[in-house]
C-alpha positions in Angstrom: 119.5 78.6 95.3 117.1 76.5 97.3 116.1 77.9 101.0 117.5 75.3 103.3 116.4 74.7 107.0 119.7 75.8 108.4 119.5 79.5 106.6 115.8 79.7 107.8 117.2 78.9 111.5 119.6 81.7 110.8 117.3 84.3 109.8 115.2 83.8 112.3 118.1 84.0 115.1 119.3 87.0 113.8 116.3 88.2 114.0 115.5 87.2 117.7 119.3 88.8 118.4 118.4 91.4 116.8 115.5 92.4 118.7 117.1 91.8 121.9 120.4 93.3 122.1 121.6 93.9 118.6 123.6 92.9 116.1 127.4 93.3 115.5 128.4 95.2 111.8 129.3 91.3 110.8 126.0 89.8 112.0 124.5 92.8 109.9 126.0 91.5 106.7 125.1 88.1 107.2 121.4 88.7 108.0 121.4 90.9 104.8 123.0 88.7 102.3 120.8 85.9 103.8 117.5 87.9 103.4 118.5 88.5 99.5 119.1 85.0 98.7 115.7 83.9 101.1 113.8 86.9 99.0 115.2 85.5 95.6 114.8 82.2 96.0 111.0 83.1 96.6 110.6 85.1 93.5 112.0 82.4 91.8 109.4 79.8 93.5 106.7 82.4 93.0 107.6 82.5 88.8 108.1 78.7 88.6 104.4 78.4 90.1 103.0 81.4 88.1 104.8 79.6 85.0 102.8 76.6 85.5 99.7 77.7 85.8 97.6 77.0 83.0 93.8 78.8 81.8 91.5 77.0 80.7 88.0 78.2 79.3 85.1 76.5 80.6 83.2 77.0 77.2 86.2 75.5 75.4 85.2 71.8 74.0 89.0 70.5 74.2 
């Protein structure tokens, strides 16, 4: 799953919520399922860019 705009916004106004008054048991749900998808869509990005990377030898004559 791609990390969209809109689920950034949320994260971060859980957060702010969070921080000043608290969250309800729902609001606690939703900021946790929305930090495991943010976290795995990362790792994935993370992979697909470690994936890519290619060495290459400065000696090497290809």
């Amino acid at each position: 799953m791609a990390i969209t705009q809109e689920m950034i916004d949320r994260i971060n106004e859980l957060s702010r919520k969070k921080k000043a008054e608290g969250l309800t048991e729902e609001e606690q749900a939703e900021q946790k399922v929305l930090y495991k998808e943010y976290i795995a869509a990362w790792r994935n990005n993370v992979r697909a860019q470690l994936e890519n990377i290619e060495f290459v030898d400065a000696d090497s004559k290809n």
